[in-house]
N, C-alpha and C positions, 0 to 999 in steps of 0.2 A: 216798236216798244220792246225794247231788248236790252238795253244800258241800264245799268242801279249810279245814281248819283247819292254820294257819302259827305255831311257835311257837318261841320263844327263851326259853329258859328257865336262872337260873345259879341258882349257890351263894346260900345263906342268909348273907354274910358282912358284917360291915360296911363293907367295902371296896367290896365289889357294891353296895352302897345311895349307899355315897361317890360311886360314880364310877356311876350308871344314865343308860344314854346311850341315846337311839331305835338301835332296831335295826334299820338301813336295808336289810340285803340282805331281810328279809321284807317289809318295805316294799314294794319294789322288785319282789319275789315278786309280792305284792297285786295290784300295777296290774296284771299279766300278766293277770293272771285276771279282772280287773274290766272290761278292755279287749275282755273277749269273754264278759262276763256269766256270766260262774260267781260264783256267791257264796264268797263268804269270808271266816272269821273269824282276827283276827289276836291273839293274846298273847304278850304280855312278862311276864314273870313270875321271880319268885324261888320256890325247889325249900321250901315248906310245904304241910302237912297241908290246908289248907284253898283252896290255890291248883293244888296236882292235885285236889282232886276236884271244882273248879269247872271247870279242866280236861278230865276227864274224862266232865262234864256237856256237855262244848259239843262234845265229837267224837262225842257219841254219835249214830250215822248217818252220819258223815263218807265219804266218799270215801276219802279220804286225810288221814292228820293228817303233817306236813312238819314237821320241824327243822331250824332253823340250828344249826348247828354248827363250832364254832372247836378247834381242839387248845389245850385250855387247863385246867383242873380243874373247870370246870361243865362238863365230859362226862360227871363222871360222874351230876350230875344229868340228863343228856342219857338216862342210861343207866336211870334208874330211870324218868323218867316215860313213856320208848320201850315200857320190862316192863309197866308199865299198862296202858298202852293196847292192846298186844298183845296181852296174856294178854285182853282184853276183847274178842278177836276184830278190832279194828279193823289198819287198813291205813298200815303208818307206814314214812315214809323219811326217811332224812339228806339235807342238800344245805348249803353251805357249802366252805371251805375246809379243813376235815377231810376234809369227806367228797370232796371233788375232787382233794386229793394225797392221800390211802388209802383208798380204794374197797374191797380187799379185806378190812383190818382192818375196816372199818365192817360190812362183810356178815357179819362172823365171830359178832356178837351176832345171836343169833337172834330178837330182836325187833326189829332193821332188816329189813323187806322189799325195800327196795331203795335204791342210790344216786342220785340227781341231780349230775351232774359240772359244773361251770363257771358258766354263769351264768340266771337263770331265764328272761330273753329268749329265752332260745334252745333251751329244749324244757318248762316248766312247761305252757302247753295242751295239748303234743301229750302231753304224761305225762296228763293228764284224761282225752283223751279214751282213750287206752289202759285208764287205769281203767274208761273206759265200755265199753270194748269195741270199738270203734269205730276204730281202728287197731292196728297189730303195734307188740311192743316193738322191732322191728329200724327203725321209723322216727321214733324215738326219737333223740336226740344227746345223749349222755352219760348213759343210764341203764344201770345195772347190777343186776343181780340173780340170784338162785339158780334156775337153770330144772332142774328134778328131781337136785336135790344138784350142779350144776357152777357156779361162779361166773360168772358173763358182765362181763368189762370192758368196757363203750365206752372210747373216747378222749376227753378233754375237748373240746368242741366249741369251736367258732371263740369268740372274742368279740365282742358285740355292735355291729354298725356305728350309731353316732350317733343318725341317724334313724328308729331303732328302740328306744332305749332307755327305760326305764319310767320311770318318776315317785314319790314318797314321797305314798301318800293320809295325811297324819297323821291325819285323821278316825277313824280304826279304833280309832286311840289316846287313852288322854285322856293329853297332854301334860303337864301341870301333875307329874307323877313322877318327870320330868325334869330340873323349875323348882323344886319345893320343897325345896331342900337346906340343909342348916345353912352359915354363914358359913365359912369357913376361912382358917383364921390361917398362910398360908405363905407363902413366896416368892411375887413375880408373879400372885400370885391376881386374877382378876378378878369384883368385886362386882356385881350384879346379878343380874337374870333371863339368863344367861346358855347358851345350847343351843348344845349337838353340832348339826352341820349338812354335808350333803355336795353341793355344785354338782359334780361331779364322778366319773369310776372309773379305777381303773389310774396307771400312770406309765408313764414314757418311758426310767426310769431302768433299769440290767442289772445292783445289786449283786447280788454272790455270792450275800449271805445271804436274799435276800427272796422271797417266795413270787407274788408278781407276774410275778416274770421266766418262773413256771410258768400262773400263773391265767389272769393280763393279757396273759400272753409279753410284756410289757414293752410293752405299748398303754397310749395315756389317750384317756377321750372326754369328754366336757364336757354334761352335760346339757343341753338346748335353755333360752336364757335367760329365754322365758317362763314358762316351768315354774319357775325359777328365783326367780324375784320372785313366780309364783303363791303358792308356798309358803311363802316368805320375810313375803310380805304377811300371810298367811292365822295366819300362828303369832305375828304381830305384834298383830295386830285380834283374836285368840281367846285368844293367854294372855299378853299383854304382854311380850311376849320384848323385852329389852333391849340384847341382846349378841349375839355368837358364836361359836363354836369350829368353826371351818371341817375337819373331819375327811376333807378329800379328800388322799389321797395325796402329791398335788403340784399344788396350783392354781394356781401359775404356770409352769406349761405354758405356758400362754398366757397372758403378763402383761394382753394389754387386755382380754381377757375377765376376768381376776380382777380389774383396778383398777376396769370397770363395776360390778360387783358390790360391791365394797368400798365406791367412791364414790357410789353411788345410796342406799348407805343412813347410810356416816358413824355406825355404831354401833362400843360396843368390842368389840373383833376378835382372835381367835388366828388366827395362820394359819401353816401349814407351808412351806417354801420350802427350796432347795439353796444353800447357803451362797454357792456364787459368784455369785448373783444379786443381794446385797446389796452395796451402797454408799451413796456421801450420798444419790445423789439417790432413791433408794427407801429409806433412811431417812425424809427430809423428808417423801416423800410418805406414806410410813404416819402420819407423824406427825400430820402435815397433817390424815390422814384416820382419825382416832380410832384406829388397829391399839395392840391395848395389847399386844400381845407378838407375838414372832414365833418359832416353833417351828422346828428345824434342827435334822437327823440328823447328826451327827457322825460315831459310833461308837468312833472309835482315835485314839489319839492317834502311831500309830506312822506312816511316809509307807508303808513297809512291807507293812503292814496295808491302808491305804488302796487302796495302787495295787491289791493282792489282791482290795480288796470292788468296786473297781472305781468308786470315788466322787466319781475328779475333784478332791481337794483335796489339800492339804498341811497341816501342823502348823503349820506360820510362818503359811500364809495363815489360818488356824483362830484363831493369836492377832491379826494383822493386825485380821479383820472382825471381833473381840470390842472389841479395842480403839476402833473405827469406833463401835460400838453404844454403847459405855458414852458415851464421850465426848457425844455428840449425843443421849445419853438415853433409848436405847427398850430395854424390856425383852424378855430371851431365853431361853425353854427349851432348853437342848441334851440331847439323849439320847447316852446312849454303852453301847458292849456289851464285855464281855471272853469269855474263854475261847473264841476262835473258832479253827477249824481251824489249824493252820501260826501259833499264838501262840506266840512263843518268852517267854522272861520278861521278854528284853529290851523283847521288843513291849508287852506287857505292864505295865510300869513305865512307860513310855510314855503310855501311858493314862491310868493312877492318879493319876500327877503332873501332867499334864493337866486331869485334872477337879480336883484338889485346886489347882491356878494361878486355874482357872476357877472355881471355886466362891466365892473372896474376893471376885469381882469381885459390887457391890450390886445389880445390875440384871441377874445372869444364874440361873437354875436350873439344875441338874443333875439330871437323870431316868437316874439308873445310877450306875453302870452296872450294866448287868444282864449275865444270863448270855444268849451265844448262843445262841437256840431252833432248832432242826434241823427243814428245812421241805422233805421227799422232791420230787426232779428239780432241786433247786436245785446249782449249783458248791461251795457249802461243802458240802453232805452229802454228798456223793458222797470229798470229801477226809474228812469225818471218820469216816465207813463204812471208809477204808480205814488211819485211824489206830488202829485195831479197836475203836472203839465198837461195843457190842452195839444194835441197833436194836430196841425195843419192838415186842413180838407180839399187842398186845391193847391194845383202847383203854382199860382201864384202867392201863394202863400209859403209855398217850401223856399219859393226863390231867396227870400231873405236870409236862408240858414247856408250860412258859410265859416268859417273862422275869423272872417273880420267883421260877423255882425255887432252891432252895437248892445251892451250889457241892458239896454232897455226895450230891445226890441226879442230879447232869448223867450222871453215867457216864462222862464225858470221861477221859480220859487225861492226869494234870498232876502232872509234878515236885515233887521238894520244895523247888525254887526257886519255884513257880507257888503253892505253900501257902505259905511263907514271905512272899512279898511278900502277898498274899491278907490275912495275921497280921498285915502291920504296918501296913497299912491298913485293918484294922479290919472287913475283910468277911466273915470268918469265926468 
């Protein structure tokens, strides 16, 4: 009993096959463990008959079997294959961002043993060696668990300072599950071998809505750049990775560290960024440097709304830098969210009409908008707890909350001004 097996495991859907992205925070898990010679096996997987009981096969003797875990509807595959392994006598915990904002919901199934809160940096060995016996849970940072029927909260521990942070072993993985996807026929799409990829964690940013301003508390750190192009090289030379979908938060945090990275390898590029960062001259230069689209959180289109989520832009400046983009020809995903705390309809319409201006334009995407996801110790929840939304008692109940839940199943509180516009824009 000496191995931790690490697993992410979603729904059977075809969407989850659509979009199967490396699963970086166990990843990231790995290196902790490999960093001080514990072995470890790592799966990604989809909730089939034949994929728990290969599952099942590889924890048998484990130490601990670990799940990531996200609040999103593969919890409740989270939830079946946790019964497996448990009822198998084996030793199983959550860690992710479920389990770090709702530690107590997670302990409520009785086949979580225990939670890991915040990030694996910063207490995955010392949880080992507890397992081994070999230290007390109380020197532990951010473990929770039932000690003869009382719940034990830690607080989330610090976040990982820099020079300590882990690394992506892809080895663990075969890669190519990735890469093998069918073509897609949509907007902005970009053709090739093209992977999810993270030089990065955290943000710098303090919207209401976002779960960083709790995980991150609104830190970013930047993985060390060797590691950076270790990795980058190594998925280049092993599965002819083409492209990339830069999945950090916000990677220009530090534009010269994202331009190094970008300009060292001149492949096509998604990449996220804060709307007031763009102008000509980081147009030119994406352009310059193969970026085939560039990803930008919006959310509202109200100024209202904005100054609320705490975001730094305006509406005029939103059409302002679209118009920027179209012109000079670089393609842009914008995401946007409705139904957030303190949305009047006004706000609301706002938005709609926003995306339906923005959507004509040829060279831009619309991702939304979606419904506001509710993410515990953030600014908006605390407003929409006290708008009397009933707050979910059970993770099968949180499972439902995701960005693509249905406007009837939120539990939000909304006028029949708020269903009406909803009707005549087609989202209901």
């Amino acid at each position: 009993m000496n191995h931790i097996v690490l697993v992410n495991i979603e729904n059977n859907t075809e969407k989850v096959h659509r979009q199967f992205s490396p699963p970086f925070g166990i990843l990231i898990a790995a290196s902790v463990l490999q960093r001080n010679n514990v072995e470890v096996i790592v799966r990604h997987i989809v909730n089939t008959k034949e994929n728990l009981k290969e599952l099942l096969k590889v924890c048998e003797g484990a130490i601990a079997v670990g799940f990531s875990v996200m609040t999103s509807p593969n919890l409740l595959s989270v939830i079946e294959a946790s019964k497996l392994l448990h009822n198998q006598g084996i030793f199983v915990y959550w860690a992710g961002t479920h389990a770090t904002l709702l530690p107590k919901i997670s302990l409520q199934d009785s086949c979580v043993d225990a939670v890991l809160r915040g990030e694996a940096e910063q207490n995955l060995y010392e949880f080992y060696l507890w397992r081994q016996g070999k230290i007390s849970a109380d020197a532990i940072p951010g473990l929770c668990y039932i000690d003869n029927g009382e719940i034990r909260i830690s607080p989330i521990p610090a976040v990982t300072m820099p020079d300590t942070l882990g690394y992506h072993p892809f080895d663990l993985l075969d890669m190519n599950k990735y890469l093998d996807k069918p073509i897609q026929k949509r907007k902005n799409y970009i053709p090739g071998k093209i992977l999810p990829f993270m030089t990065s964690k955290g943000c710098v940013k303090r919207c209401a809505f976002c779960y960083n301003t709790v995980v991150n508390r609104s830190k970013w750190r930047g993985y060390p750049l060797h590691n950076v192009y270790k990795e980058m090289d190594y998925l280049i030379d092993n599965y002819g990775v083409t492209g990339w979908m830069f999945y950090d938060d916000n990677i220009f945090v530090d534009p010269t560290r994202a331009w190094r990275i970008i300009e060292k390898y001149k492949m096509p590029t998604s990449v996220e960024l804060d709307l007031m960062r763009v102008d000509e001259a980081l147009i030119e230069r994406a352009l310059s440097s193969n970026v085939a689209k560039l990803y930008i959180g919006i959310e509202s289109g109200s100024d209202k709304m904005l100054r609320k989520m705490h975001k730094g832009i305006t509406r005029a400046k939103v059409i302002e830098k679209m118009q920027m983009c179209q012109q000079m020809g670089i393609h842009v995903d914008l995401s946007f969210m409705m139904l957030l705390p303190g949305e009047s309809p006004e706000d609301l319409e706002l938005t709609l009409s926003l995306v339906k201006e923005l959507d004509e334009y040829d060279n831009i995407k619309i991702d939304g908008p979606k419904c506001y996801n509710p993410y515990p110790g953030t600014e908006f929840f605390d407003e929409l707890l006290a708008s009397g939304w009933k707050e979910p008692t059970s993770n099968e109940e949180w499972a439902k909350y995701n960005r693509n839940i249905a406007v009837g199943e939120t539990g939000f509180n909304l006028s029949e001004e708020h269903i009406r516009l909803l009707e005549d824009y087609h989202l209901l």
